[in-house]
N, C-alpha and C positions, 0 to 999 in steps of 0.2 A: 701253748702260749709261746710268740716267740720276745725275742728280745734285740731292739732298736737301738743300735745307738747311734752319738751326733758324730757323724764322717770325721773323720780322720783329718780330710783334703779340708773340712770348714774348720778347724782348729787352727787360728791364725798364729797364737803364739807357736803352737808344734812346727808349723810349716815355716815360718820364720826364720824358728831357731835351726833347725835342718838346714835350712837353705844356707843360713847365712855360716853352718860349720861349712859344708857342703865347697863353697864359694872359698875359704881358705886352703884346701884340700886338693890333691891332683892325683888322678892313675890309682895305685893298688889301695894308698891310704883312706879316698872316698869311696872305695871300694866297698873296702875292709869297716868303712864308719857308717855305710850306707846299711849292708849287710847284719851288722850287730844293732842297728835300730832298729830291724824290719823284724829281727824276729825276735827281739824281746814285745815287739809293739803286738806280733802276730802273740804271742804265748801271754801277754795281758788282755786281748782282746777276748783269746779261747777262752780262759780263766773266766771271763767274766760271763759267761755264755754262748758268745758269740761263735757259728757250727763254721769248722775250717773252711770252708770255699769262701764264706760270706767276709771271716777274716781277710783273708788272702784277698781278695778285692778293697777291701778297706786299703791295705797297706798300699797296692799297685796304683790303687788312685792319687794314694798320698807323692809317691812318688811321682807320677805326672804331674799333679799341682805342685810340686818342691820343684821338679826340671821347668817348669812354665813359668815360675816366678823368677828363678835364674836366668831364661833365655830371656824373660821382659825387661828386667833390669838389664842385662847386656846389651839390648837395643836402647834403651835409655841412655843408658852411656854413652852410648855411642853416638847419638844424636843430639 
């Protein structure tokens, strides 16, 4: 049996709230805040069942959707 769960990247408060530390944040420190979400999120997801690779992909996605809604708002601003 495996076990499913709802994406990471479709969690809009998660991705949000990421984005919008993320957006206060520059160089080593979003680094450093980027890094201790990833893998508390990776060591809650394993906990829950979910087998490492498939974690590890949840978080990487989360990440492209966190940089996607940054770079979209930044174009927004900007126009």
């Amino acid at each position: 049996m495996s076990i499913t769960a709802f994406p990471l990247c479709r969690q809009q408060k998660l991705l949000h709230g990421i984005a919008n530390v993320l957006r206060s944040k520059q160089g080593e420190t979003a680094t450093l805040f980027w890094r201790e979400t990833a893998k508390g999120l990776l060591q809650q997801l394993v906990a829950n069942g979910i087998d490492l690779a498939a974690a590890e992909e949840e978080v990487r996605n989360l990440l492209y959707a966190v940089l996607a809604e940054i770079e979209a708002d930044a174009v927004s601003a900007k126009g």
